[in-house]
MDAnalysis code that builds the backbone (N, CA, C; Angstrom):
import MDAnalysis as mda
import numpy as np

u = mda.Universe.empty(495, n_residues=165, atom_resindex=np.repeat(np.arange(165), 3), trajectory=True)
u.add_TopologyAttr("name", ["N", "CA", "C"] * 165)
u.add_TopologyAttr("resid", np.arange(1, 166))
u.add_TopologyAttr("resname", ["UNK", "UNK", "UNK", "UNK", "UNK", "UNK", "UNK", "UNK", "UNK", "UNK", "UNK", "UNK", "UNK", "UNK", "UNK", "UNK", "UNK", "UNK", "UNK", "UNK", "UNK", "UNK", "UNK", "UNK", "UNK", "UNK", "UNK", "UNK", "UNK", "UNK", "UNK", "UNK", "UNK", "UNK", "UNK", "UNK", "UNK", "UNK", "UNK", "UNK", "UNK", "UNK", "UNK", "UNK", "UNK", "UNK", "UNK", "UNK", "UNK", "UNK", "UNK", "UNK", "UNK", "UNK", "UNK", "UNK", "UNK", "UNK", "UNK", "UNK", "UNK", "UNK", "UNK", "UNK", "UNK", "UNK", "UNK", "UNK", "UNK", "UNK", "UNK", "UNK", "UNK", "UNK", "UNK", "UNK", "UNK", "UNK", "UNK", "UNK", "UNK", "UNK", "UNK", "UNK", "UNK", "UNK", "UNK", "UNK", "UNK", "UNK", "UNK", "UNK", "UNK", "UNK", "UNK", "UNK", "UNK", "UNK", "UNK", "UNK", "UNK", "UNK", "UNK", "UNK", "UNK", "UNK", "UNK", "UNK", "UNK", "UNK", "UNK", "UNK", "UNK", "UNK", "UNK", "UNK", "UNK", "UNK", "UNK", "UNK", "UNK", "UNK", "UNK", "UNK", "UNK", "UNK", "UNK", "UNK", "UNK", "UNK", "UNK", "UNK", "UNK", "UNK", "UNK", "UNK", "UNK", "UNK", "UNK", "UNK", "UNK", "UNK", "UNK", "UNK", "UNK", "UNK", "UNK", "UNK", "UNK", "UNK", "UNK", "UNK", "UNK", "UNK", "UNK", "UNK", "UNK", "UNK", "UNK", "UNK", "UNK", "UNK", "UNK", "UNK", "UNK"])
u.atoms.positions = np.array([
    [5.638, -3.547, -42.061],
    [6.224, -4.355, -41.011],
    [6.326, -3.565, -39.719],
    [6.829, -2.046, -39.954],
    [6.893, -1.393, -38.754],
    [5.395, -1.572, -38.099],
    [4.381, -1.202, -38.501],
    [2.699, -1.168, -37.913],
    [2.550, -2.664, -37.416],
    [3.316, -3.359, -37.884],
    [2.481, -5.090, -37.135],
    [3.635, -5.235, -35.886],
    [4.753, -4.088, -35.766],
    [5.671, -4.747, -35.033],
    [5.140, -3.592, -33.491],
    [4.216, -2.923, -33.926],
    [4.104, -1.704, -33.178],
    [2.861, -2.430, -32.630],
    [1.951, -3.033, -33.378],
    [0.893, -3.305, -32.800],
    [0.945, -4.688, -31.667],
    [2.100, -5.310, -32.899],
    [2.593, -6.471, -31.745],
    [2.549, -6.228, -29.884],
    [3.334, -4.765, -30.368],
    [3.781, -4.335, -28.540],
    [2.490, -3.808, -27.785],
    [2.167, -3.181, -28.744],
    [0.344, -2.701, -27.779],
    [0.220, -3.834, -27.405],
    [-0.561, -4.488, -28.274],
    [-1.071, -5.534, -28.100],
    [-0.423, -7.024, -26.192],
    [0.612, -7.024, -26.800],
    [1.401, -7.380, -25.244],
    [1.361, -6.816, -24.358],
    [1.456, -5.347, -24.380],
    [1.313, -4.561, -23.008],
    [-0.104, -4.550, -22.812],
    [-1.029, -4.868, -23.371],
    [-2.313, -4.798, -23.003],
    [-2.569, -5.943, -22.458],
    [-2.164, -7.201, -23.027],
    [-2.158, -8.418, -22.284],
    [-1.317, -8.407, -21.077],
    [-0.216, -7.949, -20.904],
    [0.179, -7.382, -19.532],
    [-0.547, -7.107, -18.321],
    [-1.048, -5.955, -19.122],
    [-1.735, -4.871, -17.942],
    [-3.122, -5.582, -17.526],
    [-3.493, -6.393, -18.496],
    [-5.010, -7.242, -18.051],
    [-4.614, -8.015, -16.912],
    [-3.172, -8.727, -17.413],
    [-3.210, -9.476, -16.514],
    [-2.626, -9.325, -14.999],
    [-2.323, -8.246, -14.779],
    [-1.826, -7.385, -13.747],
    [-3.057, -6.929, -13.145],
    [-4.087, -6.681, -13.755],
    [-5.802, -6.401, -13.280],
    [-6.418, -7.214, -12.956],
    [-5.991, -8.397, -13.148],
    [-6.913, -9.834, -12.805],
    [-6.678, -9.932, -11.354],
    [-5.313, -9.657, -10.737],
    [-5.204, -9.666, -9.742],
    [-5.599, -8.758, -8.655],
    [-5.993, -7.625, -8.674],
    [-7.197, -6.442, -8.067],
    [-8.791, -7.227, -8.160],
    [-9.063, -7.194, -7.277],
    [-10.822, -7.441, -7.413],
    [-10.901, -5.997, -7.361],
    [-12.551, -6.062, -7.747],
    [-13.422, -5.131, -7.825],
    [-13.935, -4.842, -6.278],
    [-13.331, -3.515, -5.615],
    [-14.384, -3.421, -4.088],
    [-15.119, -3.103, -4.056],
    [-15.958, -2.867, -3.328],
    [-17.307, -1.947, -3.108],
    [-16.976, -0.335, -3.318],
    [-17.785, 0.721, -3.643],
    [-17.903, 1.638, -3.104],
    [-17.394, 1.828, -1.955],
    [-17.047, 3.154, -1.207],
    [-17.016, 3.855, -0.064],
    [-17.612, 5.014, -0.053],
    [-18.640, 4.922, 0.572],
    [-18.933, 7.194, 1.123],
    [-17.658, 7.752, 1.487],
    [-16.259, 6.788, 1.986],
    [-15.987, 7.485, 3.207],
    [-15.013, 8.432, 2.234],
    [-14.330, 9.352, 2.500],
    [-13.315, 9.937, 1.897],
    [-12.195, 9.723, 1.777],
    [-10.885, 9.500, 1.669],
    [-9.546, 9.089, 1.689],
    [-8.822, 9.002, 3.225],
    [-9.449, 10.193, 3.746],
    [-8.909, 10.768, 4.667],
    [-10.036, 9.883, 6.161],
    [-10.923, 9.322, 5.835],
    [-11.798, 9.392, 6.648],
    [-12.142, 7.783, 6.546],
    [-11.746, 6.789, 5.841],
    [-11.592, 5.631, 5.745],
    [-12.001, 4.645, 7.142],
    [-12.684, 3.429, 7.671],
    [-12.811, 3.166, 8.368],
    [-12.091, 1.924, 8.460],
    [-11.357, 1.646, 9.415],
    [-10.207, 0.436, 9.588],
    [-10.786, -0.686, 9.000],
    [-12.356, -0.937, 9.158],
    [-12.709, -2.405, 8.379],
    [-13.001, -1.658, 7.089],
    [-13.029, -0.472, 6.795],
    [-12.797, -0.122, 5.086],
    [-11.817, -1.326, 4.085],
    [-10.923, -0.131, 5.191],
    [-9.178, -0.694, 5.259],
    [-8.774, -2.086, 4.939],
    [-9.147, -2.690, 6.110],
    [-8.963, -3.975, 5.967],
    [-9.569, -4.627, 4.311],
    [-11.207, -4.397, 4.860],
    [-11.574, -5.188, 3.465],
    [-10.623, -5.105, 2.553],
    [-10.679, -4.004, 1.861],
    [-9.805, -3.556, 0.678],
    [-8.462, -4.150, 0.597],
    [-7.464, -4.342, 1.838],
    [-6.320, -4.811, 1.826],
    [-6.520, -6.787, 1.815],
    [-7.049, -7.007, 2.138],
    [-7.471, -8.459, 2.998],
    [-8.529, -8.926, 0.973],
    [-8.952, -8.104, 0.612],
    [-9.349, -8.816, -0.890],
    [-8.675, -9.137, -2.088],
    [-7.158, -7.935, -1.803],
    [-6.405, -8.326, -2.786],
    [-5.683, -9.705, -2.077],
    [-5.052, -9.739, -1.198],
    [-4.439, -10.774, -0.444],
    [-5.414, -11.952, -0.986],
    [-6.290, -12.078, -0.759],
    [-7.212, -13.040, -0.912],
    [-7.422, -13.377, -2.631],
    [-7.084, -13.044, -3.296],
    [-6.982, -12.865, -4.922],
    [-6.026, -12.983, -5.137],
    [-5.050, -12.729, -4.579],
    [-3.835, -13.653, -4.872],
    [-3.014, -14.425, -4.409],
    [-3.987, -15.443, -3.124],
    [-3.122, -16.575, -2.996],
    [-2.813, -16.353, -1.239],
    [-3.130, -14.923, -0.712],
    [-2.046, -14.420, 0.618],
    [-3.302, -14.739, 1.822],
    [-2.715, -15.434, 2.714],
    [-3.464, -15.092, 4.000],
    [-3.840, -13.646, 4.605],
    [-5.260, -13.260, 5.152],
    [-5.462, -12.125, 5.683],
    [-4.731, -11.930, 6.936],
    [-4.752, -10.829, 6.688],
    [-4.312, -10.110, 8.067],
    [-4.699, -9.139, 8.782],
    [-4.470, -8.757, 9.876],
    [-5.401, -8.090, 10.489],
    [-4.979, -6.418, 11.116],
    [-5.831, -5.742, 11.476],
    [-5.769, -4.186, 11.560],
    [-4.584, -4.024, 12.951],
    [-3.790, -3.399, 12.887],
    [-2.728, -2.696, 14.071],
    [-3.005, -1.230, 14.122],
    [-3.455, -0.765, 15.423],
    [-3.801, 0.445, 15.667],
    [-2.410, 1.305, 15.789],
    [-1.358, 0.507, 16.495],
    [0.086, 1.096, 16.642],
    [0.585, 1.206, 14.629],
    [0.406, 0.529, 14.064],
    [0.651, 0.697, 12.633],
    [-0.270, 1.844, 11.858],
    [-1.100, 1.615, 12.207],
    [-1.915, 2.936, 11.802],
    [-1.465, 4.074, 12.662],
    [-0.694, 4.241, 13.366],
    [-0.210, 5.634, 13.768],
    [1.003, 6.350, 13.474],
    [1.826, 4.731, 13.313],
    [2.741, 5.112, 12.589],
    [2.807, 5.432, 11.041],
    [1.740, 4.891, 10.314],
    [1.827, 4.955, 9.030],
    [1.020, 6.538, 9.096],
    [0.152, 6.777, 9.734],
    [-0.495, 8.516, 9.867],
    [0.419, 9.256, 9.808],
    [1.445, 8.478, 11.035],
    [2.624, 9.949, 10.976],
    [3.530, 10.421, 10.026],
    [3.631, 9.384, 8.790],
    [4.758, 9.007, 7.844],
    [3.891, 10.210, 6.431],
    [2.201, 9.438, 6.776],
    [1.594, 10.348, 5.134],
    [1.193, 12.117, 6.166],
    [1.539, 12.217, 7.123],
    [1.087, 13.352, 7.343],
    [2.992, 14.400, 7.465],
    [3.680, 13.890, 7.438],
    [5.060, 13.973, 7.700],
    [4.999, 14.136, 5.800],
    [4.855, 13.109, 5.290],
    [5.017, 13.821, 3.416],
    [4.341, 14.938, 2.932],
    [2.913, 14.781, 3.244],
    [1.811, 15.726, 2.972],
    [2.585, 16.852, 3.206],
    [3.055, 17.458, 4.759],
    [3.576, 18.400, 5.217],
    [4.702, 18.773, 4.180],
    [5.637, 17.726, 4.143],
    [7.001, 18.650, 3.032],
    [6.966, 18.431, 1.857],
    [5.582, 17.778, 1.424],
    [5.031, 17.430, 0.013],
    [6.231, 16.879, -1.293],
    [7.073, 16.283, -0.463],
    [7.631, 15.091, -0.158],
    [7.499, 13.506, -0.660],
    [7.615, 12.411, -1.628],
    [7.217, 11.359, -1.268],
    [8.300, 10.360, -1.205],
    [8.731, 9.835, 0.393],
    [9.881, 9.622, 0.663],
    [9.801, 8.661, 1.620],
    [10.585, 7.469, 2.165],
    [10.543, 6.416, 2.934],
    [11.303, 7.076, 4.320],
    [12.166, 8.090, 4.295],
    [12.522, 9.080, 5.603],
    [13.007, 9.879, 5.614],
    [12.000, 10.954, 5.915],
    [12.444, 12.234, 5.959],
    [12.415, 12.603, 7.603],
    [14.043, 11.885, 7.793],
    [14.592, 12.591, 9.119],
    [14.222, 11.966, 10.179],
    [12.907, 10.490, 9.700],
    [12.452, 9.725, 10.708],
    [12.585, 8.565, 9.973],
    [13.526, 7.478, 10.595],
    [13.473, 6.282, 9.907],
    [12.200, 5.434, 10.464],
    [11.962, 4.420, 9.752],
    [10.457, 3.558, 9.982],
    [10.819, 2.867, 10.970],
    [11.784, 2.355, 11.249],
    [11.925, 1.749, 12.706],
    [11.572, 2.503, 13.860],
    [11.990, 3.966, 14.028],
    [11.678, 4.899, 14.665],
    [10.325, 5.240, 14.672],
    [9.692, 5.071, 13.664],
    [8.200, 6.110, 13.790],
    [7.361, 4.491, 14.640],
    [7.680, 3.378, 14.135],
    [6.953, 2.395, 14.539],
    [7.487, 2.024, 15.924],
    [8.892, 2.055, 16.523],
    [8.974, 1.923, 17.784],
    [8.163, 3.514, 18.740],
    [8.506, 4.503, 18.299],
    [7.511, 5.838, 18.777],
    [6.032, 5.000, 19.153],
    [5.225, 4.194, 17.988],
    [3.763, 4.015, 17.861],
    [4.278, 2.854, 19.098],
    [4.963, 2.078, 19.506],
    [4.805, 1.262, 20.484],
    [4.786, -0.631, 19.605],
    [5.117, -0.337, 18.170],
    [5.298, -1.764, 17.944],
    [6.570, -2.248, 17.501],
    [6.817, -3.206, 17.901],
    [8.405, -3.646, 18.302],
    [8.730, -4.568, 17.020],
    [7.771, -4.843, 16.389],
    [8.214, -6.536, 15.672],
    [8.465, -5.857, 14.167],
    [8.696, -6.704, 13.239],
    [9.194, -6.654, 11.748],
    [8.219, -5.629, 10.972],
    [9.174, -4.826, 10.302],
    [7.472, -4.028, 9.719],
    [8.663, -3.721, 8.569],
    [7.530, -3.381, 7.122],
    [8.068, -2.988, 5.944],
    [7.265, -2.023, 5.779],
    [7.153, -1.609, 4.865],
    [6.457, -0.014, 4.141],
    [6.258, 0.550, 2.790],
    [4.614, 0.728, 2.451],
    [4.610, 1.157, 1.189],
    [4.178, 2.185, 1.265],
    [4.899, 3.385, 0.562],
    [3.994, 4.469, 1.012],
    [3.645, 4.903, -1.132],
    [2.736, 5.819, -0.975],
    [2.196, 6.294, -2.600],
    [2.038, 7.713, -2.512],
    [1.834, 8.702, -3.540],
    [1.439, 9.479, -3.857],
    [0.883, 9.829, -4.854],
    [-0.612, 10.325, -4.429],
    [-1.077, 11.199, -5.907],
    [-2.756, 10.325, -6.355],
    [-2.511, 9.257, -5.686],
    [-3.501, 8.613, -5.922],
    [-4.880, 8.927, -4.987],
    [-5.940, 8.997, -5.925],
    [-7.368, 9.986, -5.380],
    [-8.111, 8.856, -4.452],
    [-7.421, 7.708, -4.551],
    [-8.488, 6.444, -3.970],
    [-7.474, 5.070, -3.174],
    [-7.933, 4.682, -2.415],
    [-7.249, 3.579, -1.939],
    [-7.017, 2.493, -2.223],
    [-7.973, 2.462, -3.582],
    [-7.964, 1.572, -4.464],
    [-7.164, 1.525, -5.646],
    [-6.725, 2.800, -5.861],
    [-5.822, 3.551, -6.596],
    [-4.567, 3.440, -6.038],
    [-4.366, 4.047, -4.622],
    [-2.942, 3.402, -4.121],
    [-2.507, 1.636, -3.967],
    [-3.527, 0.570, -3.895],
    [-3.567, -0.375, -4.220],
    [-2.889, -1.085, -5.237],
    [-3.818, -0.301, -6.394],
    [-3.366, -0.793, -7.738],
    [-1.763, -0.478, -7.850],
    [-1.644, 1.236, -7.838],
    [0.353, 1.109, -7.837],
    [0.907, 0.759, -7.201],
    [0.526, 0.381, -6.152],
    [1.911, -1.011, -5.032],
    [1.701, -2.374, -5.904],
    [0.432, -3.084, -6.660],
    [0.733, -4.158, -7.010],
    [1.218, -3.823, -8.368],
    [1.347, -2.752, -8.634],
    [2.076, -3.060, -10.308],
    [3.336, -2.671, -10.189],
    [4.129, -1.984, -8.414],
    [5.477, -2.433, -8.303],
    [5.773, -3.460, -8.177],
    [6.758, -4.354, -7.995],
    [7.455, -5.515, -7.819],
    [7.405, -5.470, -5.859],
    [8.923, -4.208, -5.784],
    [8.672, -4.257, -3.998],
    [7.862, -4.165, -3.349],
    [6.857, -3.375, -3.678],
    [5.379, -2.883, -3.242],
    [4.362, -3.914, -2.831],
    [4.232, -4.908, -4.153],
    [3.632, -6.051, -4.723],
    [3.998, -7.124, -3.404],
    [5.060, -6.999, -3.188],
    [6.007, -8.094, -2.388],
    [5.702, -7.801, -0.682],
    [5.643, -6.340, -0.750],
    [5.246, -6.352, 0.624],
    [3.592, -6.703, 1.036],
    [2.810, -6.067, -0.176],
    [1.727, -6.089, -0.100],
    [0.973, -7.436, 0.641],
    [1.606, -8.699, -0.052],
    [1.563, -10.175, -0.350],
    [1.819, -11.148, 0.298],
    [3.412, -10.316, 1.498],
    [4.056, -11.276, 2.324],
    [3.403, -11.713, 2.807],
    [3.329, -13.438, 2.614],
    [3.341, -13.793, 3.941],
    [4.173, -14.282, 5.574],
    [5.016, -13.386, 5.281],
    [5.824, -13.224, 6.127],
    [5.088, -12.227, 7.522],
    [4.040, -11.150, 7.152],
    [3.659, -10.135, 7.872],
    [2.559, -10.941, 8.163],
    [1.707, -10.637, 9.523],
    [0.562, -11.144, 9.419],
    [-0.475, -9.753, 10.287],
    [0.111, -8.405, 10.189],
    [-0.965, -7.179, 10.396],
    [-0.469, -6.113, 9.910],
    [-1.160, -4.918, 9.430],
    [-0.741, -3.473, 9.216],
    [-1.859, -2.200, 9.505],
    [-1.158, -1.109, 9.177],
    [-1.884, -0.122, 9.328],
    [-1.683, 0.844, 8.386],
    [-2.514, 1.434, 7.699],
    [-3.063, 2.330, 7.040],
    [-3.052, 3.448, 6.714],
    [-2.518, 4.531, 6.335],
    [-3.337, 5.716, 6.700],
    [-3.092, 6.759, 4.880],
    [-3.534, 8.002, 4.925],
    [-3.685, 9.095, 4.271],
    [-4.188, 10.230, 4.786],
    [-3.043, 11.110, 4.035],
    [-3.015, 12.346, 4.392],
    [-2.744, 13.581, 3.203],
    [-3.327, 14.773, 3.197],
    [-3.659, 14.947, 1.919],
    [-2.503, 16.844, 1.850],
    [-2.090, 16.536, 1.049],
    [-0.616, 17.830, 0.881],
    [-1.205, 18.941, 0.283],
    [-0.515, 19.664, 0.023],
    [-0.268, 21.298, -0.500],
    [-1.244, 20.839, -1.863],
    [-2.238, 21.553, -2.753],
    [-2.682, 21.258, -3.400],
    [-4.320, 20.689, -3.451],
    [-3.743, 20.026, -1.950],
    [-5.081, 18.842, -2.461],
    [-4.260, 17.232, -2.614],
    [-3.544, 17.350, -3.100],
    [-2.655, 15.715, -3.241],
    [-2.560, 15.004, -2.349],
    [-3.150, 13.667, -2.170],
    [-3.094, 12.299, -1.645],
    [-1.766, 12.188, -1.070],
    [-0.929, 11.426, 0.212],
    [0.137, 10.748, 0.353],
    [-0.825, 9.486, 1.032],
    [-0.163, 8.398, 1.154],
    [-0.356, 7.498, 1.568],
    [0.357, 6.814, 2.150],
    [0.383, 5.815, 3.414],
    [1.305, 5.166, 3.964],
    [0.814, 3.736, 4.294],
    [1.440, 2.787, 4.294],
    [0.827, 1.542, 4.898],
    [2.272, 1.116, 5.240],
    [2.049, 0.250, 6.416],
    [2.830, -0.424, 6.966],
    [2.317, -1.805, 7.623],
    [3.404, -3.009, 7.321],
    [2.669, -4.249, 7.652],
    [3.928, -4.422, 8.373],
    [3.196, -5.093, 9.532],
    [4.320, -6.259, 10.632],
    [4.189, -7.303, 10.862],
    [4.650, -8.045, 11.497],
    [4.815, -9.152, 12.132],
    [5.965, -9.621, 12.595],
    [6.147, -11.107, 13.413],
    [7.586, -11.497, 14.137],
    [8.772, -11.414, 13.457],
    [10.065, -10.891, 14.218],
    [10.738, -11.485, 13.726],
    [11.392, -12.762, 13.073],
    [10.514, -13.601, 14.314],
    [10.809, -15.035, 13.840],
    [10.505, -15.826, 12.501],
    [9.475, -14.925, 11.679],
    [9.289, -14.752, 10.290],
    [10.276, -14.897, 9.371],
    [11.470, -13.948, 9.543],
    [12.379, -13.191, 8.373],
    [13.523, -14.305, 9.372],
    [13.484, -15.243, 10.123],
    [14.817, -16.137, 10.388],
    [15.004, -17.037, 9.492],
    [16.637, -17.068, 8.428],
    [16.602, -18.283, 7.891],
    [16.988, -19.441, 8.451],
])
């Protein structure tokens, strides 16, 4: 009984995890490197899961991509993986010059962007920001720590008039 009750649970978490994979498409390849990513990389990759599950695309913010640079190059540095270290996200994104609603996923450790992908949608909050459609742009970035190790940052915005109930 113990072996059918054990296999029971594999068995569910595997149906789980499939079905947690259904929602990732398959992207293309990239030459580019982590670090070296090209904003319509970016996009694609972000804009296919959206599109696989239901979310309107959205589009590239150069002010979000600077702020999210400064956030994975700010972890990388104190090798770190942290939502503020000493700079809150309101701050790094008013610094980049964008004023409106922004949330934040940042990752570590992951060798691919497709990889940081996958662990924001198999968080819940992550998943949620990933998805909103509340946001309708973000920005991107990675930066790589002590070691060799990946950080990652993304940040999505849009109006406030969004988040009014």
């Amino acid at each position: 009984m113990r072996i059918a009750r054990r296999s029971f649970l594999v068995l569910g978490a595997a149906a789980a995890l499939a079905a947690c994979s259904a929602t990732i498409p398959v992207l293309p390849k990239s030459a580019s490197t982590s670090e070296t990513l090209t904003d319509a990389e970016i996009l694609t990759a972000i804009n296919a899961v959206r599109k696989a599950n239901g979310a309107p695309p959205w589009t590239y913010n150069a002010s979000l991509e600077n702020a999210a640079r400064a956030q994975a190059r700010l972890m990388a540095q104190k090798n770190t993986l942290s939502h503020n270290l000493g700079v809150t996200l309101r701050q790094r994104v008013t610094t980049a010059g964008y004023l409106g609603a922004v949330g934040e996923n940042v990752a570590k450790g992951y060798t691919s962007l497709e990889g940081a992908i996958q662990g924001w949608m198999n968080s819940s909050g992550h998943r949620s920001t990933l998805l909103s459609p509340k946001f309708t742009e973000f920005g991107l970035a990675a930066a790589r720590g002590p070691g060799g190790k990946l950080y990652w940052a993304m940040i999505a915005g849009g109006s406030f008039q969004a988040w009014v109930v």
